[in-house]
C-alpha positions as CSV (number, residue, x, y, z in Angstrom):
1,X,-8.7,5.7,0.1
2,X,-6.5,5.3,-2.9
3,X,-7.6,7.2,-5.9
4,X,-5.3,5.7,-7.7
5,X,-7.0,2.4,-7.4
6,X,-10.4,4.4,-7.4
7,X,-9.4,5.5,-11.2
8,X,-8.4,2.1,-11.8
9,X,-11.1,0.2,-10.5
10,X,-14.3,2.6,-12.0
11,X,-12.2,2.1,-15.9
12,X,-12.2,-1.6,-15.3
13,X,-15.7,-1.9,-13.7
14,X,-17.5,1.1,-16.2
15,X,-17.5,-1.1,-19.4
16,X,-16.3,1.9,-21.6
17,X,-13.2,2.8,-23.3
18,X,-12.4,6.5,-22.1
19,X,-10.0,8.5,-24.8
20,X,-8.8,10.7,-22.3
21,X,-9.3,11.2,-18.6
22,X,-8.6,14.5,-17.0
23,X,-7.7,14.3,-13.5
24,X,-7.2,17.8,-11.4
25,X,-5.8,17.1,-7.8
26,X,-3.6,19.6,-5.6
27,X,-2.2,17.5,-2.7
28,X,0.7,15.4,-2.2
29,X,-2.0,12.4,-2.6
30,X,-2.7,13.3,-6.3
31,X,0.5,12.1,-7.5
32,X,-0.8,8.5,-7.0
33,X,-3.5,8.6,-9.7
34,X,-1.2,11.1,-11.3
35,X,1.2,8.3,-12.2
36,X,-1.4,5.9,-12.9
37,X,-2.6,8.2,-16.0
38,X,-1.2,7.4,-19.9
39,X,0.1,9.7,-22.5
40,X,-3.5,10.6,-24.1
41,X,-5.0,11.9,-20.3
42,X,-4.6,15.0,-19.0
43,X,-3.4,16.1,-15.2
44,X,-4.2,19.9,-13.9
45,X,-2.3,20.3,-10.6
46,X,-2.8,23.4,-8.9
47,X,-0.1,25.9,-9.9
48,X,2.3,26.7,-6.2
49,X,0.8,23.5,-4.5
50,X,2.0,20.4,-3.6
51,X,1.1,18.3,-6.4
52,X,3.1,20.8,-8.8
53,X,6.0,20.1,-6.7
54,X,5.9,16.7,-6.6
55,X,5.1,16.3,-10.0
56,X,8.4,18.2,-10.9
57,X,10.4,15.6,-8.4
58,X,9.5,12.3,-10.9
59,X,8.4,14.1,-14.1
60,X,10.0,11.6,-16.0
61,X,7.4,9.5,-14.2
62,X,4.3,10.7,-15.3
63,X,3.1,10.1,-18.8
64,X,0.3,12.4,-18.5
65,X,0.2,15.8,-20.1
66,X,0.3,18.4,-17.1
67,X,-1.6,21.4,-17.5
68,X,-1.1,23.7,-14.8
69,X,-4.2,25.6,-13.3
70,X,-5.1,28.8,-10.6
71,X,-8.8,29.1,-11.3
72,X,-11.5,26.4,-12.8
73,X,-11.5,28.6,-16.3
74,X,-8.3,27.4,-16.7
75,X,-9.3,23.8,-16.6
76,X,-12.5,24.3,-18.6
77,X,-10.7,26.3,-21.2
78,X,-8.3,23.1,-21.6
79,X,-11.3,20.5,-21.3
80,X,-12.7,22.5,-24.5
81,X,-9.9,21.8,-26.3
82,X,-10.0,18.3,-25.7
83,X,-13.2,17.8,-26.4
84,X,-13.5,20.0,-29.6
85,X,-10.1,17.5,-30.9
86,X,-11.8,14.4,-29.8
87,X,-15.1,15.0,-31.6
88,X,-13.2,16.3,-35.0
């Protein structure tokens, strides 16, 4: 299963036009959809797993804005953000 392609595929096939897509992922296989992600989506790897890491390796790679996250307030605190900017 690539989720890469899974993102890819469900944006294609959907028929809408997403402003941001927030992906959270903590494995070494999150860094597929990682890459796949543009400038105005969001990725949360786990902070001190592997997706950090790897993330750090090809930075330059990902176009994504990382937001690092320990608990699920982290990520909901973020998503509020988002979706307070999107709807002003």
């Amino acid at each position: 299963m690539c989720k890469g392609h899974i993102i890819d595929e469900h944006c294609r096939s959907s028929g809408l036009a997403y402003d941001v897509i927030a992906y959270v992922g903590d494995g070494s296989h999150d860094l597929c959809p990682t890459l796949r992600l543009r400038e105005t989506d969001i990725v949360f790897p786990r902070r001190c797993f592997r997706l950090e890491k790897r993330i750090a390796k090809c930075r330059d790679k990902v176009k994504a804005k990382v937001k690092l996250w320990d608990t699920g307030f982290d990520i909901l605190s973020e998503l509020k953000e988002v979706v307070m900017s999107v709807n002003a």
